[in-house]
N, C-alpha and C positions, 0 to 999 in steps of 0.2 A: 185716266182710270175711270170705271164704271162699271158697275156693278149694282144688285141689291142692298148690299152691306157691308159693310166693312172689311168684311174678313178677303176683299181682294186687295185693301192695301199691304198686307202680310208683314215681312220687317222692315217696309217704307214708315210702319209706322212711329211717329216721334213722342207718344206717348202725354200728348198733351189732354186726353181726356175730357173732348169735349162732347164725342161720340157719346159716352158713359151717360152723359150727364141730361141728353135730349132724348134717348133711347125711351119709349112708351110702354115699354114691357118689358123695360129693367134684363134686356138678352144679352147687354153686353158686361164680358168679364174676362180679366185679367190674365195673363199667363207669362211667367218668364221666358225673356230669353235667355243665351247664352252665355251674355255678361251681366246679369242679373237685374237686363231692363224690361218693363212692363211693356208689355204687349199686347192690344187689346182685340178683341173677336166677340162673335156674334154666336149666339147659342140656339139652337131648336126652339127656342121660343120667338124668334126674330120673323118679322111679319113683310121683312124687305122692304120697309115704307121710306126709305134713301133717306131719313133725316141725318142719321151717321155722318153718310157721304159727304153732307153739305157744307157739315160743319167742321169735319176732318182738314187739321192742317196740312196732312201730307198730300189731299185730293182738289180742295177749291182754294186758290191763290190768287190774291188780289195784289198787286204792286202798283208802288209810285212810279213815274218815269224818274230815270237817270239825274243827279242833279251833276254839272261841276266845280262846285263850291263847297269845300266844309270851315267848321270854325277850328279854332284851336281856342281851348276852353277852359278857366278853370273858377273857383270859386270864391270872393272875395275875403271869404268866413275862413278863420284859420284854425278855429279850434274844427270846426264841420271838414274843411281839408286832410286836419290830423288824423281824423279817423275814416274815410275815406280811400277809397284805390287807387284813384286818378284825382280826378280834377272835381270829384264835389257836386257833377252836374245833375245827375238823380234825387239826391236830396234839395237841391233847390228847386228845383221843377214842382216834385212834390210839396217843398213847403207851399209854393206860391199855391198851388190846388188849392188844398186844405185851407189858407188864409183864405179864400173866394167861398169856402164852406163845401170845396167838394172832396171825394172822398178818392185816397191812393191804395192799388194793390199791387205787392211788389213781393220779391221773396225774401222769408227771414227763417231763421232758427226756432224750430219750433221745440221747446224743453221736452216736456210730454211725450209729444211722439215722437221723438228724437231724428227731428230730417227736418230738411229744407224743404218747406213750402212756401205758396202764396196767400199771402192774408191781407185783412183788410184794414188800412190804416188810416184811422177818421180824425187823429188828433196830434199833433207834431212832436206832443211826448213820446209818442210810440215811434216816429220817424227813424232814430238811430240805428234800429234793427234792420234797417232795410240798407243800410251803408255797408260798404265791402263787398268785394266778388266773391260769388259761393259755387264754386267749380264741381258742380252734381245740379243731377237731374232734378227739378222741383214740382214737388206736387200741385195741382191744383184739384181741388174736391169739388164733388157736386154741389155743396153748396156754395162754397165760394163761387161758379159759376153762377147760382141762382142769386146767388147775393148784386154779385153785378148787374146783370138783370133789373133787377127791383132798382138800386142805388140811380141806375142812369138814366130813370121815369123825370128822376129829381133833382139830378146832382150832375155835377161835370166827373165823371171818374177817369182819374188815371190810371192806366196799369204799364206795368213798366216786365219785361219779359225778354227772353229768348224771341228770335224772330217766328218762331213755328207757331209758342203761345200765343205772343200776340194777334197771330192770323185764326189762334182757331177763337179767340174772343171777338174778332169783328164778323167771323163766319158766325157766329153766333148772336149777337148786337143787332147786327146790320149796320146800315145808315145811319147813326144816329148822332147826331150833332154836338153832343156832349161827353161823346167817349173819347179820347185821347190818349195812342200811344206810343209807348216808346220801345222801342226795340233794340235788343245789345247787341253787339258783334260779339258773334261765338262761334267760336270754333270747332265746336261738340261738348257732348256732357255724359261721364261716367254716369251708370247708375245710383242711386240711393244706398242700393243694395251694396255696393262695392264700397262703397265710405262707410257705411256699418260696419264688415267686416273689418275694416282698417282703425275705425275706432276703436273696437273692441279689442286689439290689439296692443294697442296702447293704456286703455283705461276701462276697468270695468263698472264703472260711476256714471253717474248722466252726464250729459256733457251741459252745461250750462249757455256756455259762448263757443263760438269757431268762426274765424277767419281764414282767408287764404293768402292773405297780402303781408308786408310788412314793409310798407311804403313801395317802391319798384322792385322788389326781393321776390321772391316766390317763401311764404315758410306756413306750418299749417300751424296753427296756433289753436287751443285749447282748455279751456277752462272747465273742471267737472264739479260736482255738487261739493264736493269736500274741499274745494279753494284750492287747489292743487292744477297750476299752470305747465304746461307742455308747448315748447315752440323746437320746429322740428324743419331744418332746412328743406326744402322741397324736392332737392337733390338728393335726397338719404331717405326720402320716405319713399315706399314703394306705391301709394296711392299717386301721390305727386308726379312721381316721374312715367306713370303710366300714361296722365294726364296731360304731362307736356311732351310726352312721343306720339300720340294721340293713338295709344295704343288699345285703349280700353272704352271706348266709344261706344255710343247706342249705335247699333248698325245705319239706322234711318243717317246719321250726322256724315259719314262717309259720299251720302247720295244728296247731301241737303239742298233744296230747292231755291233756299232762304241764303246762301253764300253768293252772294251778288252782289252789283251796285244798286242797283234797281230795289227798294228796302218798302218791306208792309209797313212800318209805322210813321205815326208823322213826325217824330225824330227819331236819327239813331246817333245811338251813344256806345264809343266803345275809347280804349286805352291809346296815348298817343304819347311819344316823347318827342323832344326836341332841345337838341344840344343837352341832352342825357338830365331833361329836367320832366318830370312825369306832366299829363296835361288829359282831357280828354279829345277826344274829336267829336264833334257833332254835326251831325247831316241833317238841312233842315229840309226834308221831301215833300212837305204838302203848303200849304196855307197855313196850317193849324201850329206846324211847327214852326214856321216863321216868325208867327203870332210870339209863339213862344221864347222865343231867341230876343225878340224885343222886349217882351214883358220882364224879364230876369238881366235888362243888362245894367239894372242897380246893385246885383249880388252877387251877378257873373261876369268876368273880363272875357271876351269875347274877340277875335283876331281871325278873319278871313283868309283864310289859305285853300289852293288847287285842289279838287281832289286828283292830279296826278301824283301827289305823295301820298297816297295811300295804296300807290302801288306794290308795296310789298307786306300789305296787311290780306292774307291768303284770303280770311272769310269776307273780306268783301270784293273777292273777285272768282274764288273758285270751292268748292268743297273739300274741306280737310281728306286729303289721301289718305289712301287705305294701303299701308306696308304690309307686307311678308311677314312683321312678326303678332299681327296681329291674331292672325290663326293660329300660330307659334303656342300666345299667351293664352289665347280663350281654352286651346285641349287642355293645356295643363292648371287652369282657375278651375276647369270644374274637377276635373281630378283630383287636386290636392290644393286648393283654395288660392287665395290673392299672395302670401309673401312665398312660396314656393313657387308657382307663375313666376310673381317678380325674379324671383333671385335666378333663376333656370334661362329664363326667358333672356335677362340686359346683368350677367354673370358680370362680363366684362367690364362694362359701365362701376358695378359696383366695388369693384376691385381698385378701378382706378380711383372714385372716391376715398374709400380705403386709404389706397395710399397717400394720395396730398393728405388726408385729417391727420395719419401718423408724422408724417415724414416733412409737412410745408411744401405749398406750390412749386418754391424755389427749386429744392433741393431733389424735389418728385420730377422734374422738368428737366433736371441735369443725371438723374440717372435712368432716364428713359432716354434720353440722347447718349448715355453710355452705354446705354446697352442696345443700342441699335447702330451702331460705332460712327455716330456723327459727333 
């Protein structure tokens, strides 16, 4: 791609907003798309000086080569496991930063403005928040980019991201010796916008806490200002299950550049099981990750395996596909919002839920074999 501006990446773009943030005359702004993700362009005041372009992750991509080694991972800490998705490995990495006095940026729950962004985490108190998978698109602001910036003059900063953010923070960085990342296997990420709708569904209270995990389970868990908790199988929620059909994706994640083996950061960390016991997998791509894999193997148990068992983890060999009901579900979200979508869109599905919660698996399993006359 090339261009003056931005505005030829179009819905290639991942919304990682790093364009926003180096723009010199403040031309670039926001617009929804069609599943209510940020989209960013370039306005009449744009001067075409390509700093956008450079730093755009959908346009300049930098990769490690291919490695055939990952670890199977998990963490020695059992209370930091408990609350945890997998295996623990982001919060120790991060500890180790911060114990050296450098500084971690990762996504958490922001109360206030009620979404998942990236913040900046200088002290291991604040670590916790950065624990657990958050299945939605995460902000980063202009300043938190400028923050990094400044921090990396002086500090080792980590940031730990989606593969796209990661690439538009070292598009942005450069070379610099002290920046260190990590990047997760993802699969795509619903907007902001669409997790709003679905909380508000639920709760008209701030949300205090959200998870997405509940050990290897899928369930959305939520806590709102009044003490009042919600856990909500992931299979009965309509946010959830759009998520795990990959039906409600930022457009960009269907095309993603970043669903590869070949990985921007100099580790990658994503969800691994084996003999149905949770773990993470860790791909150590550069030097730096290397480094790292040895530094933590006082807190982290560590175990060498192929990467040909990660053959059947799609994002790191192909980009999540694009089904038929995706269009299905976007005409009808904007027409009549997210649980009409849902319910119109995967009727079926729901019905079948439905029935095993009345009826038991058992008994739902024998008369759907009755009535198909097996």
């Amino acid at each position: 791609m090339s261009s003056g501006n931005i505005n030829c990446i179009g819905d290639n773009c991942c919304g990682c907003e790093a364009c926003y943030s180096v723009c010199p005359k403040n031309a670039i702004y926001a617009e929804r798309g069609r599943r209510g993700e940020l989209l960013y362009k370039s306005n009449e005041e744009c001067i075409n000086c390509g700093r956008c372009l450079k730093v755009c992750a959908a346009n300049n991509t930098k990769l490690h080569d291919e490695v055939d080694i990952f670890y199977r991972a998990i963490t020695k800490q059992k209370d930091v496991l408990k609350k945890s998705s997998s295996g623990g490995i982001a919060y120790e990495i991060a500890r180790l930063i911060l114990s050296e006095g450098g500084i971690t940026y990762a996504a958490v729950w922001d109360v206030d403005k009620q979404r998942v962004q990236h913040s900046r985490i200088a002290s291991v108190q604040e670590l916790p928040a950065i624990q657990g998978s958050k299945y939605v698109h995460s902000t980063i602001e202009k300043d938190t980019y400028e923050n990094i910036l400044k921090d990396v003059k002086e500090h080792k900063v980590l940031f730990i991201g989606c593969p796209c953010q990661v690439s538009a923070v070292k598009n942005l960085v450069g070379d610099k010796s002290k920046l260190i990342c990590i990047d997760l296997v993802c699969h795509g990420v619903p907007s902001a916008e669409m997790l709003k709708k679905q909380i508000k569904k639920i709760t008209d209270d701030m949300v205090e806490t959200i998870s997405f995990r509940r050990g290897l389970s899928f369930f959305l868990n939520l806590k709102d200002r009044s003490g009042k908790t919600y856990s909500i199988n992931g299979y009965d929620n309509p946010y959830y299950v759009l998520f795990l059909t990959y039906t409600s994706l930022r457009e960009s994640c269907y095309k993603c550049r970043y669903a590869q083996r070949k990985r921007v950061g100099d580790l990658t960390i994503g969800d691994y099981t084996e003999q149905g016991k949770g773990y993470s997998c860790v791909l150590p791509n550069s030097e730096v990750g290397q480094r790292l894999v040895a530094e933590t193997c006082s807190s982290i148990q560590y175990e060498e395996r192929n990467t040909a068992l990660l053959k059947e983890n799609d994002a790191l060999n192909h980009p999540t596909v694009r089904s038929s009901k995706v269009d299905v579900f976007t005409e009808r979200y904007n027409k009549r919002g997210i649980y009409y979508a849902y319910y119109r869109t995967f009727l079926a599905f729901v019905m079948k839920r439905i029935g095993r919660r009345l009826l038991g698996d058992k008994i739902y399993d024998k008369a759907i074999k009755r009535f198909k006359g097996k």
